[in-house]
C-alpha positions as CSV (number, residue, x, y, z in Angstrom):
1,X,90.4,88.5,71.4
2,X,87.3,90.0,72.9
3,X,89.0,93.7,73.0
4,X,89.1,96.0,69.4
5,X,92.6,97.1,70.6
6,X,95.7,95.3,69.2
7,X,97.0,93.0,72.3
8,X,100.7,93.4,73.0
9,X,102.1,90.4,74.1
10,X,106.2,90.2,75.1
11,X,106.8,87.0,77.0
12,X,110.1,85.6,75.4
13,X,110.3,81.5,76.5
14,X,112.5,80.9,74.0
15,X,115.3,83.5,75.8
16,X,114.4,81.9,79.5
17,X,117.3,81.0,81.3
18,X,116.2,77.8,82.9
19,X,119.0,77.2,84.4
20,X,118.7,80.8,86.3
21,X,115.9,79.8,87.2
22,X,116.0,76.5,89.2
23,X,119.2,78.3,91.3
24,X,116.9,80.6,93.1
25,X,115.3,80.1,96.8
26,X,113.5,77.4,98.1
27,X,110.0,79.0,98.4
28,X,109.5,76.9,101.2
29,X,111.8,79.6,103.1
30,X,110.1,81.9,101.6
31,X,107.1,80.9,102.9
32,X,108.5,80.5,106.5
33,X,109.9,83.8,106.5
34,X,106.9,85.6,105.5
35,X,105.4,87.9,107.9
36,X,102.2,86.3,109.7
37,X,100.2,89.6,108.9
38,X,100.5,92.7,106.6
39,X,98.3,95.7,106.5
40,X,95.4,95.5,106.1
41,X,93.9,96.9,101.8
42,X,91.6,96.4,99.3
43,X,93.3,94.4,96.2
44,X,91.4,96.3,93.9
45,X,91.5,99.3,95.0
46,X,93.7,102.6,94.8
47,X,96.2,104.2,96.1
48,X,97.2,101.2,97.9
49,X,97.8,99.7,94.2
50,X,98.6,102.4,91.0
51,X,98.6,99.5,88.2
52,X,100.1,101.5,85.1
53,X,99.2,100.6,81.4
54,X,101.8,98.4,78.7
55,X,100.5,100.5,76.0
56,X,102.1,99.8,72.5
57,X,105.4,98.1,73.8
58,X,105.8,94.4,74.5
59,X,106.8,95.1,77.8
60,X,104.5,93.0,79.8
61,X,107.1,91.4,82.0
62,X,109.0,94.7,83.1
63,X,105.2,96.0,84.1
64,X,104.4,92.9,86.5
65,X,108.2,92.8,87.7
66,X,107.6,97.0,88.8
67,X,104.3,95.8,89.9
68,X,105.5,93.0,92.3
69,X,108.3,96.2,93.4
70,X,104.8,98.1,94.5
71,X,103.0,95.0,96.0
72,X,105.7,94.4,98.1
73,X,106.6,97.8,99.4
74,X,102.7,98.1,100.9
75,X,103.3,94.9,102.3
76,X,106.3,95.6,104.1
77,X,106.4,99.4,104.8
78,X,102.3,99.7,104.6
79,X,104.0,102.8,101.7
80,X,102.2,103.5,98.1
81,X,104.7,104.1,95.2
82,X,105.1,103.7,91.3
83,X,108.3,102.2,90.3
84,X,109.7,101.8,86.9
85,X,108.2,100.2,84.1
86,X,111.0,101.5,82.2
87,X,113.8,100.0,84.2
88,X,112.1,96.8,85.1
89,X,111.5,96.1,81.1
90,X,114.8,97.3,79.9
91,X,117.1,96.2,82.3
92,X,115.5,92.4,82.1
93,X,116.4,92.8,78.5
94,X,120.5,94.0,79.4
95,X,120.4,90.9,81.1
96,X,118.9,89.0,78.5
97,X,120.5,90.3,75.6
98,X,117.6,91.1,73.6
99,X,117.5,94.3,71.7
100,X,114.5,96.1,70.8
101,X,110.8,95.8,71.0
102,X,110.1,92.3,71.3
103,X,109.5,91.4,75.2
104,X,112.0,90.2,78.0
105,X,112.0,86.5,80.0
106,X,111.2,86.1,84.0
107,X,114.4,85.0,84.6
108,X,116.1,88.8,82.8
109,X,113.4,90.2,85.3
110,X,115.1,88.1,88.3
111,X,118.3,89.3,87.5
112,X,117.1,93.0,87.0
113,X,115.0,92.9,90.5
114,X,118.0,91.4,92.2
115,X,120.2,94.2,90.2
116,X,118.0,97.2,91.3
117,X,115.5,99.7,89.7
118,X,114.1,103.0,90.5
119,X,110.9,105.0,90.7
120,X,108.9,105.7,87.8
121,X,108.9,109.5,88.4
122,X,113.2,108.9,88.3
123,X,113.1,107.1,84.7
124,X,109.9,107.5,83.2
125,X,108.3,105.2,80.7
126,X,108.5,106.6,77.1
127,X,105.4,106.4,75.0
128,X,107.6,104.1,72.4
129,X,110.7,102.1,72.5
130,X,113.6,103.6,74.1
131,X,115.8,101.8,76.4
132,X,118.2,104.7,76.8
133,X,119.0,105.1,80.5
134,X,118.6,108.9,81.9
135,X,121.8,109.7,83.0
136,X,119.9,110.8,86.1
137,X,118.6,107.7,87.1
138,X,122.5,105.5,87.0
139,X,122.3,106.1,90.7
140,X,119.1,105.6,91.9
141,X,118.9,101.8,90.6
142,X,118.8,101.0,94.2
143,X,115.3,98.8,95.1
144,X,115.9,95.6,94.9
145,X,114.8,92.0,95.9
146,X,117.8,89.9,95.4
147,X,115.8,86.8,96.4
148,X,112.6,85.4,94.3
149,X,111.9,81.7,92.9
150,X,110.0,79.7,90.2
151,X,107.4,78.4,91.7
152,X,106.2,74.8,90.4
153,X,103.3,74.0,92.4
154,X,99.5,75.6,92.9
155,X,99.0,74.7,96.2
156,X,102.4,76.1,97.1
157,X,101.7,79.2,94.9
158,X,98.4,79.7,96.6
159,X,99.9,79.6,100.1
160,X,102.6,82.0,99.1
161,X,100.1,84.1,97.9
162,X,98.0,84.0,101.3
163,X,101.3,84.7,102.8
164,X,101.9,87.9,101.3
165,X,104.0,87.2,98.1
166,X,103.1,88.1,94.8
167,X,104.0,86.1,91.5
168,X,104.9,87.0,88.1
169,X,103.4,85.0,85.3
170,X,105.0,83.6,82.2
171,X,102.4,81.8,80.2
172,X,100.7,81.4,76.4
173,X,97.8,83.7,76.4
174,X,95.1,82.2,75.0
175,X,90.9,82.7,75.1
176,X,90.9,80.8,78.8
177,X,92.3,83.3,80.1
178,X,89.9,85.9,78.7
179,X,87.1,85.4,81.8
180,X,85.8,87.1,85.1
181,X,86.7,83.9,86.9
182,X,89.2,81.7,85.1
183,X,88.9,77.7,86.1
184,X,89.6,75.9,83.3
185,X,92.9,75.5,80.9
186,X,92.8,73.8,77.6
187,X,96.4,74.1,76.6
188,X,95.8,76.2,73.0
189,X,98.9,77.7,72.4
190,X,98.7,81.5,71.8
191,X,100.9,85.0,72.8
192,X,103.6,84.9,75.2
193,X,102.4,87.2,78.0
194,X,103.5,88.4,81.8
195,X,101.3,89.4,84.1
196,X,101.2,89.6,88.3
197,X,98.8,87.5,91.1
198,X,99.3,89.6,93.9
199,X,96.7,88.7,96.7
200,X,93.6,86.6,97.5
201,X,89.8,87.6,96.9
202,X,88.6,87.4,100.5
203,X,84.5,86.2,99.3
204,X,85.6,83.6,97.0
205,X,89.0,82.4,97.9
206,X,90.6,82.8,94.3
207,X,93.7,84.8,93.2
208,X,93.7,88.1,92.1
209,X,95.4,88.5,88.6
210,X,96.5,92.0,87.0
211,X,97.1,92.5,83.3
212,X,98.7,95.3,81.9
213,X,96.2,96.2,79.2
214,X,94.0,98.8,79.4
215,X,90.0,98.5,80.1
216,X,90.6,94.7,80.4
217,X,88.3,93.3,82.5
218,X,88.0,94.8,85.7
219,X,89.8,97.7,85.8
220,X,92.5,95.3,84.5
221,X,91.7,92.4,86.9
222,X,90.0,89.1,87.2
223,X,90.4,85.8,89.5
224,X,92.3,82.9,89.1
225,X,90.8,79.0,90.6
226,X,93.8,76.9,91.8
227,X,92.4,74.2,89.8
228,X,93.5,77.0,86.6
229,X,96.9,77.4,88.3
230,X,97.7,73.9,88.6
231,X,96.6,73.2,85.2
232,X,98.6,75.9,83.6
233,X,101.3,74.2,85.5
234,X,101.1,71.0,84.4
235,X,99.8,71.2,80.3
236,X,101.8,74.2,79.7
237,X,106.0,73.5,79.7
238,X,106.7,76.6,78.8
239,X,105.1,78.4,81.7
240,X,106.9,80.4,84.0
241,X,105.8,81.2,87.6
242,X,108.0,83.6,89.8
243,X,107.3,84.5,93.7
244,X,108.7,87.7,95.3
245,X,108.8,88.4,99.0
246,X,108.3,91.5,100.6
247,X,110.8,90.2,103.0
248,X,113.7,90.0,100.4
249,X,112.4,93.8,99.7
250,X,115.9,96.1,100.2
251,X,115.3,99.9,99.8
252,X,117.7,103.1,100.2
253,X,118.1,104.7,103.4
254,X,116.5,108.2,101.5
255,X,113.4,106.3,100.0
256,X,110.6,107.1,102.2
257,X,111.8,111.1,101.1
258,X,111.9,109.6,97.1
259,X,108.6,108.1,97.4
């Protein structure tokens, strides 16, 4: 680790539905429907992106699911908002069946997009474990993205990416990963983490990627090669690769007065 603080991982392959998984959208409709241009931001940059911390909870995957909520909300309503950690990560656990503290699967985060979540200000994240639902929030579960889909290829994942999308990541953290710019992947098995490419870096054509551990990097953020992607994809069976659309983005009629 090249950090003093403890890392908290929480990527659960071992509870992936994989049969969930292979049911979703073809991302080549995805791709088509995807909206030629979006507005115009900085990918590192604030308050078009808030990116929250994990702290102490292995809750990695519900923090790029309501991460992939924000990214797609400036894409399709040009609209900055924070949406739950809280419901993201404990919901994809319901849907899971995993009780406490030990992380959730891409596919329970599928099911808990498609389901619904809510804003972070309407079910805050607690400091420590506590998946208990404020009675407040029951019914303002009501952003969802019904449609997403495991994505198997770089090139495709790349394109998606230039489209617009954003995709959650399922992988076995290791020290490749720990680099400005990561290009190569040696396939040394480590922590099960989730974390989000949400956008291209216009000077050197790489992904972004966003962790959710605090002063990692920069601000939380380095750059992925495709050659790194692909390679993930190919030595790696356990990796897990998720796109969302902005277009499969549904929202209440009230949110622009939540937000």
């Amino acid at each position: 680790m090249t950090l003093p603080e403890k890392r908290h991982f929480g990527y659960l392959h071992g509870d992936e539905d994989y049969d969930f998984l292979s049911e979703q959208l073809d991302p080549v409709g995805i791709l088509e429907r995807a909206k030629a241009s979006y507005p115009e931001f900085n990918p590192y940059a604030n308050p078009w992106l808030n990116w929250q911390d994990q702290g102490n909870q292995g809750s990695c995957q519900g923090h790029s699911l309501s991460h992939a909520f924000q990214v797609c909300l400036v894409q399709e309503y040009a609209l900055q908002a924070v949406f739950s950690r809280a419901a993201a990560y404990y919901i994809s656990q319901e849907f899971d069946g995993i009780k406490g503290d030990r992380g959730s699967t891409l596919s329970g985060g599928q099911k808990a997009a498609a389901s619904g979540i809510c804003l972070e200000k309407e079910w805050p994240y607690p400091s420590r474990y506590n998946p208990n639902k404020p009675a407040s929030a029951n019914e303002k579960l009501n952003f969802k993205m019904p449609g997403s889909k495991r994505v198997t290829d770089a090139g495709l994942a790349f394109d998606l990416l230039h489209a617009g999308c954003c995709i959650a990541t399922g992988v076995a953290w290791n020290s490749d990963f720990e680099k400005p710019v990561c290009d190569k992947y040696r396939n040394r098995r480590g922590g099960g983490h989730s974390t989000l490419l949400y956008g291209i870096d216009e000077s050197t054509g790489h992904a972004v990627h966003w962790n959710s551990w605090k002063n990692w990097q920069n601000n939380g953020r380095n750059l992925w090669t495709k050659r790194f992607l692909d390679s993930i994809m190919k030595l790696d069976r356990y990796s897990v690769f998720v796109c969302y659309d902005s277009t499969q983005l549904e929202v209440p009629k009230d949110f622009a007065e939540r937000i």
